[in-house]
N, C-alpha and C positions, 0 to 999 in steps of 0.2 A: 923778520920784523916787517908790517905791515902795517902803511898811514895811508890816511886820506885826507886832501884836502879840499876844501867845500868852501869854494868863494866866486861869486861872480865876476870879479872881477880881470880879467886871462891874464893882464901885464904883475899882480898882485899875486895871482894862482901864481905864475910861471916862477918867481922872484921867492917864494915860500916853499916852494918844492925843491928849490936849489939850494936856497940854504938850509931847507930839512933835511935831505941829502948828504949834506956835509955834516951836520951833529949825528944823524944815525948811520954812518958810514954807507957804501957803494954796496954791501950785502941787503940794505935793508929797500921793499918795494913801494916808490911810490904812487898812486892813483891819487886824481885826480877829477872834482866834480864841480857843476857851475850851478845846482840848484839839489835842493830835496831830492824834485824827481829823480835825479841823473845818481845820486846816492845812494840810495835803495837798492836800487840795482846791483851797484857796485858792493855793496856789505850781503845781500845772497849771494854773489859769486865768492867774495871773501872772507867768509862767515868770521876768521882767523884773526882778521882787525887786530891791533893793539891799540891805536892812537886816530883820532880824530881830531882834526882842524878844522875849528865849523866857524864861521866866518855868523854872527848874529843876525844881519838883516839879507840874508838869503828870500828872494824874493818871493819864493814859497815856500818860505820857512814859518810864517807868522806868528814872527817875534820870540819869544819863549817856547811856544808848540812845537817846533822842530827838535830843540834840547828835549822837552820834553817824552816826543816818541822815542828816540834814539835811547834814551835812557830806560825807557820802558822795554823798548824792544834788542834794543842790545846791554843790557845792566854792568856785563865784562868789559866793555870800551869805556877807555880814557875819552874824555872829550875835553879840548881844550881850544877855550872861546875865543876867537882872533877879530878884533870889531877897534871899528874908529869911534867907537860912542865912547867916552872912556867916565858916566856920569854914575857918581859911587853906588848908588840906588838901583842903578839898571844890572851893574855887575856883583853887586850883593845879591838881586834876583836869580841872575844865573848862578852863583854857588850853592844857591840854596835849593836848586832845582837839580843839583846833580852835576854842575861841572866841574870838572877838575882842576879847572886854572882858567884863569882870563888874561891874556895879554894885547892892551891898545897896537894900533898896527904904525904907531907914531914908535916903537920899540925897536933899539939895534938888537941886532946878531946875536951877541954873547945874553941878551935879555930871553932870546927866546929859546938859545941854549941849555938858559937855567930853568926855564920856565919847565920844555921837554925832558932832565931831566927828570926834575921834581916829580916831575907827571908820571911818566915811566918806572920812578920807584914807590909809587903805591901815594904821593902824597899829595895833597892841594894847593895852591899856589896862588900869588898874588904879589908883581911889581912893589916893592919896601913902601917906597912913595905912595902908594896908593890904600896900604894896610889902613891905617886910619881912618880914613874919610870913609872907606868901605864899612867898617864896622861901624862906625857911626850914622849911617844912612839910614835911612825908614826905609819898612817892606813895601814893595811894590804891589808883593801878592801877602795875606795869611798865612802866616808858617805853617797852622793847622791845616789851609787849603793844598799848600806844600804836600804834605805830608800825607792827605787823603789822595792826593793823585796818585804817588806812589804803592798805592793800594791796586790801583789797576792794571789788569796785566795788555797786553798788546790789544787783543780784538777790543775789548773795551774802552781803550784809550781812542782805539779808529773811529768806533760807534758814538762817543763821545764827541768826537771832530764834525761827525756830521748829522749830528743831532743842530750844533752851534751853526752849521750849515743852512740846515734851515730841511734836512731830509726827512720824509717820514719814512716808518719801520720796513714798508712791502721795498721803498726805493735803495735802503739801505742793506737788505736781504740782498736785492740786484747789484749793490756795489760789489758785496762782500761774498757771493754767490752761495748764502744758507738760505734755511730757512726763516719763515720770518718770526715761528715760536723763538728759533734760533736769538732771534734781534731782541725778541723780546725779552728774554730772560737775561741777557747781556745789560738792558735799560735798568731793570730792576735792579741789578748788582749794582751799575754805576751810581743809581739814585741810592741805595742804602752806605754805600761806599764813600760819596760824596755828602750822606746826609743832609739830602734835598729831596722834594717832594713832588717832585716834577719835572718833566725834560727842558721845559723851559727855564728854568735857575739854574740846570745842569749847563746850560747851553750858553747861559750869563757868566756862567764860573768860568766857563772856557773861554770866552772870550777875554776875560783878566790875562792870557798869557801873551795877548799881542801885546806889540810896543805901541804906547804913544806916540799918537802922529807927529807930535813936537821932535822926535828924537831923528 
């Protein structure tokens, strides 16, 4: 068994690894990350992953976008959202983007017990108290924009990020080291995928996955 936990936070990392440790016993490996960057990495060395701790406002994470790729790029990882926002709207966006469970970090032990759990036999999850209000909240994003994203596979998702970036196709080739027919034909799929008609709506739509600066 193989987790990762992804939170900036090191007194919060340290205090979440110990007690994951204890629900999946002394066989099971854990790793350890303080951003996206440092992530990546660590899920190519561990392709193996079962369970992710992604902590939501990772500070290159922007907002949703990090759930986002994860799910695009690893679709077999659990991810299970560990964040102090606990407002029903924000956490209905992440279920509906792909994650497995959300648990506030105002949450004892045996909460996050159940939560991991849940999570590790195939199911979704969400604190009793909070079922409610979650179902009840308004979309953050369009389910149908939900749902087109899912359509895109990894390189697309990337080319995607840095379209909303503000990159054009020759600089985006240099990111991604293709070519740039390469980029282009990549644009094309996102725009009939996304059902917009240009890089700049595509670039508007990605931006809907940050969080509000109120939160």
């Amino acid at each position: 068994m193989i987790a990762i936990i992804a939170d900036d936070h090191p007194l919060f990392r340290i205090a979440l690894s110990q007690a994951l440790q204890t629900i999946l016993g002394l066989e099971a490996s854990l790793y350890q990350a303080h951003s996206m960057a440092q992530l990546w990495p660590l899920l190519r060395e561990h392709p193996d992953t079962q369970l992710i701790l992604l902590d939501l406002k990772l500070p290159d994470a922007e907002g949703f976008a990090g759930l986002t790729a994860l799910r695009t790029e690893y679709p077999d990882i659990s991810i299970l959202m560990v964040s102090a926002i606990e407002d029903p709207a924000v956490i209905k966006q992440a279920l509906q983007l792909g994650a497995a469970a959300y648990l506030p970090k105002s949450a004892p032990l045996d909460v996050l017990t159940e939560a991991v759990d849940a999570v590790l036999a195939g199911d979704t999850w969400l604190p009793a108290d909070l079922q409610q209000s979650v179902a009840q909240a308004q979309d953050l994003i369009d389910a149908e924009f939900a749902g087109r994203l899912e359509q895109l596979t990894p390189q697309q998702f990337r080319v995607l990020k840095m379209i909303a970036d503000g990159l054009l196709n020759k600089q985006i080739a240099y990111e991604m080291n293709v070519q740039e027919t390469t980029v282009k034909q990549h644009v094309s799929a996102i725009l009939r995928k996304l059902n917009v008609n240009n890089r700049t709506l595509a670039g508007i739509l990605f931006e809907k996955l940050k969080l509000p600066d109120t939160l």
